[in-house]
C-alpha positions as CSV (number, residue, x, y, z in Angstrom):
1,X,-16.9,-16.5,-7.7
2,X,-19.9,-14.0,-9.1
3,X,-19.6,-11.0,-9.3
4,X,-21.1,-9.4,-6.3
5,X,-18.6,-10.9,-3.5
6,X,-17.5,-9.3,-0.8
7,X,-14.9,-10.3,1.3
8,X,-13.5,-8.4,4.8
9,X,-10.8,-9.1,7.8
10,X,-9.9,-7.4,10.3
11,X,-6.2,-6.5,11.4
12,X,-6.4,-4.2,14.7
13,X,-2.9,-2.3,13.9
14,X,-1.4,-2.3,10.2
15,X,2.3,-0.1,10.7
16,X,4.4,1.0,7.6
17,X,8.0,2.0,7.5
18,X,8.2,5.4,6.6
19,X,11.8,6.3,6.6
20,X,12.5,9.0,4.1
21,X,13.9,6.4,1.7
22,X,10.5,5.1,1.3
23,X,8.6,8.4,0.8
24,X,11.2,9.5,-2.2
25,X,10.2,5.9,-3.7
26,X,6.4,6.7,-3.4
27,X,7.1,10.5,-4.7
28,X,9.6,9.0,-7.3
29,X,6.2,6.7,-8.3
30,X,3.7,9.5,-8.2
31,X,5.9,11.9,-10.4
32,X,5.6,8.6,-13.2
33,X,9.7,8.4,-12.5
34,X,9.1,4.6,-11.7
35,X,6.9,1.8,-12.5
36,X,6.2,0.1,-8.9
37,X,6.8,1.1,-5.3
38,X,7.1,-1.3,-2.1
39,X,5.7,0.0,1.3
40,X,6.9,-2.0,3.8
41,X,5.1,-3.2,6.9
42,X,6.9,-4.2,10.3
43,X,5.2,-7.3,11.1
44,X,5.7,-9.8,7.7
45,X,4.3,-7.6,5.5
46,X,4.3,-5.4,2.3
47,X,2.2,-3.0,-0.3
48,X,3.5,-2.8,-3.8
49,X,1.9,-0.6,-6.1
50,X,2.9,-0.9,-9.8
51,X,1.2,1.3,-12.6
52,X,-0.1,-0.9,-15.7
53,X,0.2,0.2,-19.4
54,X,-3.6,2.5,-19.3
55,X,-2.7,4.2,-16.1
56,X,-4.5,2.2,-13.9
57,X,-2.8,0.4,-10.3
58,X,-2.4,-2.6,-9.3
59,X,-1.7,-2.9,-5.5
60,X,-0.9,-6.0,-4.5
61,X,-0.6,-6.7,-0.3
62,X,-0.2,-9.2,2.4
63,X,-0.9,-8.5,6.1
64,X,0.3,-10.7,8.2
65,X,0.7,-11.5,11.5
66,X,3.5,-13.0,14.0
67,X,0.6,-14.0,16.9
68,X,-1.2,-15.9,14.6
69,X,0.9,-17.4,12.2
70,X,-1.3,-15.9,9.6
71,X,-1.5,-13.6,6.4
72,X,-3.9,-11.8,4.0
73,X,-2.9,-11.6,0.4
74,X,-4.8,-9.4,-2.1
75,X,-4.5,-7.2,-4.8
76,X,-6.8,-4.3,-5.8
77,X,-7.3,-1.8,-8.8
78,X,-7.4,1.6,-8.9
79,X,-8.8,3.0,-12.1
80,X,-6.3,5.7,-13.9
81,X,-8.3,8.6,-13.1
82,X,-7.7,8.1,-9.1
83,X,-4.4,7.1,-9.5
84,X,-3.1,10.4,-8.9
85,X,-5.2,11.2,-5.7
86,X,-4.5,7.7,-4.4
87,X,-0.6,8.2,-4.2
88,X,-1.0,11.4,-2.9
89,X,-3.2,10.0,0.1
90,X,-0.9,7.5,0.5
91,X,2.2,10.1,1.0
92,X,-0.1,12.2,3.2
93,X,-0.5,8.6,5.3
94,X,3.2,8.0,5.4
95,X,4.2,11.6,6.4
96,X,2.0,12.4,8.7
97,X,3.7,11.3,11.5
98,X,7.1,11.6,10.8
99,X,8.9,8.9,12.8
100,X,10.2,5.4,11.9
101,X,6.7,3.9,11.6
102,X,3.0,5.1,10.8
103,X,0.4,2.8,11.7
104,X,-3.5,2.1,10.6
105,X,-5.8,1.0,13.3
């Protein structure tokens, strides 16, 4: 692969659990109290987030879907210096609705 791939899929609805258990993880994670968080999703899959030895993330993910049988797996990195505003979005994505599930789509 050079370096100028791109890749995309489409999921029409991605929901998270966001019980309050899961937002003290991510907080717990953001305050550098732990090393990796797991989000997870309510169809098959999961986000896990861990913080490498310069600061940067690693999010790792799989989407996957009952209907189809099928699944995405992927990870992505965040460079130190967005780290912070990255796992601040991510507890205003969680919170923001307030029930048992928060969805993307």
């Amino acid at each position: 692969m050079g370096r100028h791939c791109h890749f995309s899929a489409w999921h029409d609805s991605v929901l998270f659990e966001d019980n309050k258990e899961t937002i003290e993880k991510i907080r717990a994670f953001a305050d550098w109290k732990t090393k990796e968080v797991e989000i997870k999703m309510t169809e098959r899959g999961w986000i896990r987030v861990e913080r490498e030895a310069r600061g940067y993330l690693a999010v790792r993910y799989r989407l996957a879907s009952y209907k189809t049988e099928t699944a995405i797996d992927g990870t992505l990195r965040i460079d130190a210096e967005f780290a912070g505003a990255f796992c601040q979005d991510l507890l205003k994505l969680l919170q923001k609705k307030g029930g048992s599930e928060t969805g993307l789509g």
